[in-house]
C-alpha positions in Angstrom: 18.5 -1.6 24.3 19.2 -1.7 20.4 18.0 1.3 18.1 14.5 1.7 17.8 14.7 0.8 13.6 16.6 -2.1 14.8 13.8 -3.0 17.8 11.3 -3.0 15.1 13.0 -5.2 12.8 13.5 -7.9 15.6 9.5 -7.5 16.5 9.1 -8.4 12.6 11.5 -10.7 11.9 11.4 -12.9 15.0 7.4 -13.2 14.9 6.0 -16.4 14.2 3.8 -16.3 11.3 0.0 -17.0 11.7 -2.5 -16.8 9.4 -4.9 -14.4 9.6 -8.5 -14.8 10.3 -11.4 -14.4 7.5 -13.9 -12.7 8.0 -17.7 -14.0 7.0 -18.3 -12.3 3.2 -21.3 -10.1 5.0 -19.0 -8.6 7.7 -16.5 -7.7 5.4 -19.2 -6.2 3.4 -20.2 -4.1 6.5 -16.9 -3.0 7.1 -15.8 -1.8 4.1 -19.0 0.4 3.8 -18.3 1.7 7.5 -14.8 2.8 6.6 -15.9 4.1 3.8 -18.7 6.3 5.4 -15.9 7.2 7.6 -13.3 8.0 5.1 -16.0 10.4 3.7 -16.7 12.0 6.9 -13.0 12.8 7.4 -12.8 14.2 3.9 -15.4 16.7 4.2 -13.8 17.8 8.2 -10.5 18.1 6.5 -12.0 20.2 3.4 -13.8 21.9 5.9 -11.0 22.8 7.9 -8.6 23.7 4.8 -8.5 27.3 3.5 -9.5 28.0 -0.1 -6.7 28.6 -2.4 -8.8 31.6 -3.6 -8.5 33.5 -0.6 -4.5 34.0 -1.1 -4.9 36.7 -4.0 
C-alpha cells in the first residue's frame, strides 16, 4: 500500500472529472441561510465555551 499523501493523490488524480450539479437559485438560497444560521450558532457555543482574556490578570 503506497503512503497515505501518495493514496490521496492517486484518488485525485486518477478521478474522472464530472461536472457538478446546480442547484435551483431558491435552494441555494435556503442553504446558504441554513449554514449561516448554523455558523452563528457554532460561534456563540465556541465564545461560550472560551475563557475571557480578562480573567488571566
Amino acid at each position: 500500500m503506497p503512503p497515505r499523501p501518495m493514496a490521496q493523490a492517486m484518488l485525485f488524480e486518477d478521478a474522472e472529472s464530472t461536472p457538478l450539479p446546480r442547484l435551483p437559485q431558491d435552494v441555494q438560497m435556503q442553504l446558504l441561510q441554513q449554514m449561516v444560521q448554523w455558523m452563528q450558532i457554532v460561534a456563540l457555543a465556541i465564545n461560550k465555551e472560551a475563557p475571557d482574556e480578562q480573567d488571566h490578570r
